[in-house]
N, C-alpha and C positions, 0 to 999 in steps of 0.2 A: 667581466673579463677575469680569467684565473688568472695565479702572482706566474703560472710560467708563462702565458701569454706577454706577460708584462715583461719579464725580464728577458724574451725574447724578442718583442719590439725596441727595448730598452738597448741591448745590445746591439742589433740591426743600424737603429740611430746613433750609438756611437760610432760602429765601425762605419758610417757613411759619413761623420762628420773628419774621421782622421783620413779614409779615403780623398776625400778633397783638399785637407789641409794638405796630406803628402803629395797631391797631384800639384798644385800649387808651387811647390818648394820646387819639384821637380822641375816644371814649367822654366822656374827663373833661373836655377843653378845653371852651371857651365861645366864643364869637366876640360876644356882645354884655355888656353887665353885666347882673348877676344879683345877687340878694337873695333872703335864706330866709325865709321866714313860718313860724308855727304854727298848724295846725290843728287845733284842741280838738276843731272837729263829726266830724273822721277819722279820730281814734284817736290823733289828736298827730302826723296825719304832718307831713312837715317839704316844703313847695311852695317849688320854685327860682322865682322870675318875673324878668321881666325888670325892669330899671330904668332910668329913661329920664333925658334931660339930662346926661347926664356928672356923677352924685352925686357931690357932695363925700364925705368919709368920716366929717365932723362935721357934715355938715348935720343939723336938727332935725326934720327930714319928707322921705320920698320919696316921688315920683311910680312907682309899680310899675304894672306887671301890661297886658295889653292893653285893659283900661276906663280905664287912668291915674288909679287911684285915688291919694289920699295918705294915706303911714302915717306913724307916728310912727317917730322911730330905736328908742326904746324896747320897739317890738314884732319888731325885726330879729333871728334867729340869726345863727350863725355853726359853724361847722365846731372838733370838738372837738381840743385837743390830743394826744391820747389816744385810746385803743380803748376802755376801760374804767375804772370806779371800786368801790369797797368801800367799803359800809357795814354798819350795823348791821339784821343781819335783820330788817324788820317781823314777822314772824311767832315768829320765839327771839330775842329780841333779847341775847341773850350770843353769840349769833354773827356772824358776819359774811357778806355776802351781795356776790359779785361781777354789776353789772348793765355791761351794754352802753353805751357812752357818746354818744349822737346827736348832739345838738347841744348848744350853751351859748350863754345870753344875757347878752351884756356888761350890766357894773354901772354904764359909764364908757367913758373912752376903751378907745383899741387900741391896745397891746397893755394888759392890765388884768385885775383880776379880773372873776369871774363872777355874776352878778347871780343866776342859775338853770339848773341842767342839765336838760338831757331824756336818762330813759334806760331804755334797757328791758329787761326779765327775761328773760335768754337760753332761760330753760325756757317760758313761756306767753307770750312776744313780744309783751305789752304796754308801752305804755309811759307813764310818769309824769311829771311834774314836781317833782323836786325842792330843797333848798336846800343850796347847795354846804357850810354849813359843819358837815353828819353825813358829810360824807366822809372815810375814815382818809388822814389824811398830809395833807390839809388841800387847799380845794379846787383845780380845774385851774384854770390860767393861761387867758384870750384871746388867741390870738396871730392868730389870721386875720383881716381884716377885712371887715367888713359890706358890702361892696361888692366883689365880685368879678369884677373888671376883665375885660373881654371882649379878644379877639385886636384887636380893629378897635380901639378906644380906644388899646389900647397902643402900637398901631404908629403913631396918630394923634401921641400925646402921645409919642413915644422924642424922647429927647434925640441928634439928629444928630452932635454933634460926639463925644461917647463915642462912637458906634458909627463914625467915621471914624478914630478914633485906636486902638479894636479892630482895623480892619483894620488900620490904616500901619503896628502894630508888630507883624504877622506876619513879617515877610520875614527878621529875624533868625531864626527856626526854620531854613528852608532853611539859610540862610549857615553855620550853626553844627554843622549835621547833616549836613551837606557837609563838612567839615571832620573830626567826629570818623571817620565813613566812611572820608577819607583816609588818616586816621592808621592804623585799620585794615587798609586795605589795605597799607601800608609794610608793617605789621607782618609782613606773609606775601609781606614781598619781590616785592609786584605793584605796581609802577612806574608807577601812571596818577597825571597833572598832575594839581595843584589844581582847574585850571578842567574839567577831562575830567570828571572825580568830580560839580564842580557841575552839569555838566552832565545828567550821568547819576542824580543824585539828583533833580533837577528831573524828567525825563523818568519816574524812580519815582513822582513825587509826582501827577504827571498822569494816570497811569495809575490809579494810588490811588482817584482819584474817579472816575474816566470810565470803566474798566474792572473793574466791579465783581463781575467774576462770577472762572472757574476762574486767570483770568492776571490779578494783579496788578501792583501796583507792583513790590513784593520781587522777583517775577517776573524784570522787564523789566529790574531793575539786577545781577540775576544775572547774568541772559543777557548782557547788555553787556560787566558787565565782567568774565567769562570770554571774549570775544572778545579780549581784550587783553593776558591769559597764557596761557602752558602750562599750568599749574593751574587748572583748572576748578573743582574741587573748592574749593581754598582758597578761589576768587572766590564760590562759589555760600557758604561758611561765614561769609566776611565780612558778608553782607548779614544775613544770620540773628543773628551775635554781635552787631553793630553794633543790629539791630530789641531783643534780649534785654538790652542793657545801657541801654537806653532805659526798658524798662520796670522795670527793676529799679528806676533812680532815680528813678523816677513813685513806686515802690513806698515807697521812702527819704522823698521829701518828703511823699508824702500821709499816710504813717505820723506821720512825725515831727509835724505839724503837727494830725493827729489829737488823738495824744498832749499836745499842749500845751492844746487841748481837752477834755479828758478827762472835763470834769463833764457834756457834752454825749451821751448814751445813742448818737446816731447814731458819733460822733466814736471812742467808748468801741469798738466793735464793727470798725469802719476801725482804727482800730490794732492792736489783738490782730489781724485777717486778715493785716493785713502785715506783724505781726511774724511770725507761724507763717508763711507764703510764702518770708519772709528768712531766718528761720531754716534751713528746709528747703534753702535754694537755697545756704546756704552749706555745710552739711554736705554736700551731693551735689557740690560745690565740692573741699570735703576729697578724697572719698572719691575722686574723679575724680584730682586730683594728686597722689595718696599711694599707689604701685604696689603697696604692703601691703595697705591696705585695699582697694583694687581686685579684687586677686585674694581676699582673706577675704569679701567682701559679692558674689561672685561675679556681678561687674559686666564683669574681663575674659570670663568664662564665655558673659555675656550677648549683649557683642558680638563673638565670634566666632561667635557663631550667628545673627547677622540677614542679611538678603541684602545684595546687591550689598556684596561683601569687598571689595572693591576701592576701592570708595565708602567705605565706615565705617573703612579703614586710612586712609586718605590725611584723614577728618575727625579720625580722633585725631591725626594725626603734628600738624595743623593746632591744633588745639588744645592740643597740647604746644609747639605755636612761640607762642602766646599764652601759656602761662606762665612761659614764659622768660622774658616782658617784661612782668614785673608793674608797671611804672611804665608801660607806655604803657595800658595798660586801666586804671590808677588816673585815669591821663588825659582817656580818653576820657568813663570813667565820671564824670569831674566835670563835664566838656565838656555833659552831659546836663542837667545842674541848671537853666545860664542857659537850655535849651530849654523847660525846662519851665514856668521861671517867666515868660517870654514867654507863653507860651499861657495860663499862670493869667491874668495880665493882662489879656490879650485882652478873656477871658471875664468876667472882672470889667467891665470897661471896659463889654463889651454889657450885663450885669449891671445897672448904672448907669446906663446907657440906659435900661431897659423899668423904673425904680426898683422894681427886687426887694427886698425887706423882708429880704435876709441881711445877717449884717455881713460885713465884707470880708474877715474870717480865715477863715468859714466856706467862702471858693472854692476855699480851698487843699485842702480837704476834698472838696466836691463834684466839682471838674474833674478831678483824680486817679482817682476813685473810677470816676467814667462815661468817661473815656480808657481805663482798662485794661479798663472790661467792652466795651466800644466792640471791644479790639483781641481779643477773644475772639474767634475763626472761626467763631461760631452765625447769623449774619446779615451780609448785606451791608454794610461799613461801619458795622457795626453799630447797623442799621438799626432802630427800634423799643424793642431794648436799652437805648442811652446815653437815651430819654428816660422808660422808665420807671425807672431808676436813678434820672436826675432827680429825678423825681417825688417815690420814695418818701424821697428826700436831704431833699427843701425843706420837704415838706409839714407840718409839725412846728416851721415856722420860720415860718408866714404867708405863704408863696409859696403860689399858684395853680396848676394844672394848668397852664393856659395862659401863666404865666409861667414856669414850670421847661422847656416844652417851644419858647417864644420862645427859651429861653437857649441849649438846644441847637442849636437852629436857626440860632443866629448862630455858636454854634462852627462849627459844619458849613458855612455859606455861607463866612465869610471863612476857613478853610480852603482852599474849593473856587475862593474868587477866587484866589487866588494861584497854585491847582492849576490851574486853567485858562490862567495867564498861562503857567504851565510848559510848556503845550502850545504854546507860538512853540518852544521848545527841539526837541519833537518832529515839527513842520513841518520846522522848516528844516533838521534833522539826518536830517531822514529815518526816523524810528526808529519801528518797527512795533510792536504788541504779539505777541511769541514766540508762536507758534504750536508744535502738539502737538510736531511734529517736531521744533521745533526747540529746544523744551526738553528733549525726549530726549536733545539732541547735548549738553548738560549734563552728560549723564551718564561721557561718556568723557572721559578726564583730560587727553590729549594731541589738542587741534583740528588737521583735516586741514591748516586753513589757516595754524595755525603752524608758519611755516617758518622754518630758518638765517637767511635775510634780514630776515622780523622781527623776530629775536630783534635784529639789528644797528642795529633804529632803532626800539630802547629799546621791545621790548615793541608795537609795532603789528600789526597781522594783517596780511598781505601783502592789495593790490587788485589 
């Protein structure tokens, strides 16, 4: 199979994986308010309607449905905590009997207990009314509320100034990941200024959004900045270690933050993934800089057998120049933290805005969690992905469809303002995104156009 073959199945398969994620989001959002009724004449089913007037969430009557009738709050569900409860089998009642968990009708306020569940028999998918307190382990919590808030209300009602102070403190990410990037490149002895780096990160960062298909960002600051040494190789490894130490510390803080969470089931599952991830990444750490274990777990075996030699020599010698300098990667690797916790921020901040019912320890949990599935290569910008992650993060928490996928949608915009201001960088600098070719010329380690001359004014390409 040719590499275009591939990168056209390759792209085929993402844009089918965001295609479903975004039908998905679609599927569950609302665009107006909605209320659950029960249906006793229909077999219990459970009717969305609309609800009209901007419902308070303790009003004592709403206006529902297209007749505008009014119901009491009293007759309102709500979306269950839960998939499921166990009780005691109507039928042997020394056993126990696991039903399906539909909805629950608050007893009281929101968040509160449960007044009555609806739930039905996974074997003959009937369903009943029962009283929460023959459930084992005592009954489920409310946590959703009675009103569930439409896309249009929310954006009516956001609070502007959160989501101005969401964006204004973006720009510290660039500045700071400009910065660790530089350190990186010192590190393999490639000499590009402070400002050149900012430069060239920016120019990543616009691509990132605007060029979402086979040339990305990572791409564009490869190509760059191997125009600016003789080491192609090392330049094209920089951008990769610099992307992989990024995610590690996503990996560190949302773990860690997980773990101080711990009674929380979503929380409890985010930790163990990123411990076993860390765990794994530092043993293959070991085994990489320990030439014992290397050759025993026949790892040298492995890469002397993959292609382009030439290429995989010159990424280990590179990677053996990184271990050399375990204080500048302990560096850079901290360098990561304040980027992250800018964007938690952020996102808290839009959070705030559209008043999402989480508490504020739990973003450190959520934006983690949809940032690394985000940076998985199954979807465009991982497109689809980071909002059904969302989704199933909040849902459990009294957030809405429509507000978990609000929330992404403002990481993603003010992200993409800043990524677009990036693009003045790529106007006035000129800077194209690398075509086939010329990511090919990656591939050789010595550019024709470095010459003697450049090497004399510090690293430039000859014009």
């Amino acid at each position: 199979m040719t590499a275009a073959k591939k990168r056209w199945i390759g792209s085929i398969v993402r844009w089918a994986v965001a295609v479903v994620g975004v039908t998905y989001v679609l599927w569950n959002i609302r665009f107006h308010d909605r209320v659950r009724l029960l249906r006793p004449d229909a077999g219990y089913a459970v009717e969305e309607v609309r609800v009209w007037d901007d419902a308070a969430e303790d009003a004592a009557s709403f206006v529902v449905g297209d007749d505008r009738r009014t119901v009491p709050a009293a007759a309102l569900w709500t979306q269950p905590d839960r998939p499921s409860v166990s009780t005691p089998d109507p039928a042997r009642p020394t056993q126990s009997k696991k039903w399906k968990l539909v909805a629950v009708r608050p007893a009281g306020r929101v968040p509160g207990p449960a007044a009555e569940l609806l739930v039905e028999d996974p074997d003959t998918k009937t369903r009943q009314v029962i009283d929460p307190a023959i459930v084992y382990g005592g009954g489920p919590a409310v946590l959703h509320p009675l009103v569930e808030r439409g896309v249009n209300r929310m954006v009516r009602e956001a609070n502007w100034g959160y989501l101005a102070a969401a964006v204004l403190v973006l720009p510290l990410v660039h500045l700071i990941t400009s910065y660790r990037w530089y350190a990186l490149l010192n590190a393999q002895d490639i000499r590009l200024s402070l400002g050149r780096t900012f430069v060239l990160n920016m120019v990543g960062a616009f691509y990132n959004s605007f060029m979402p298909g086979s040339t990305g960002g990572d791409v564009a600051k490869a190509y760059y900045a191997s125009k600016h040494t003789e080491h192609r190789t090392r330049a094209v490894l920089t951008v990769l270690v610099d992307r992989i130490i990024g995610l590690l510390a996503l990996l560190v803080l949302g773990g860690a933050m997980a773990a101080a969470q711990w009674d929380v089931p979503e929380c409890r599952r985010v930790a163990v993934g990123a411990g076993v991830i860390l765990a794994c990444t530092a043993a293959g750490l070991v085994v990489f800089y320990q030439p014992t274990l290397r050759r025993a777990t026949g790892l040298d075996w492995l890469l002397k057998r993959l292609p382009m030699q030439a290429q995989v020599h010159k990424a280990v010698e590179a990677m053996d120049a990184y271990g050399r300098r375990p204080g500048v990667m302990l560096w850079t690797f901290a360098c990561s933290f304040p980027v992250h916790v800018t964007t938690i921020v952020s996102a808290t901040l839009a959070g705030l805005a559209f008043h999402l019912p989480l508490a504020p320890l739990y973003y450190w949990v959520v934006i983690p969690v949809t940032a690394l599935a985000g940076a998985i290569p199954i979807s465009p910008q991982g497109a689809g992905v980071m909002e059904v992650f969302a989704v199933q993060l909040t849902k459990h928490h009294g957030v809405t469809a429509a507000q978990a996928v609000a929330l992404m949608m403002c990481v993603r915009l003010t992200a993409m303002f800043w990524n677009l201001v990036a693009g003045l960088f790529v106007l006035k600098g000129g800077y194209h995104a690398p075509t086939d070719a010329e990511q090919h010329e990656m591939d050789a380690d010595e550019p024709a156009e470095f010459t003697t001359e450049a090497r004399r004014h510090g690293g430039q390409p000859a014009v």
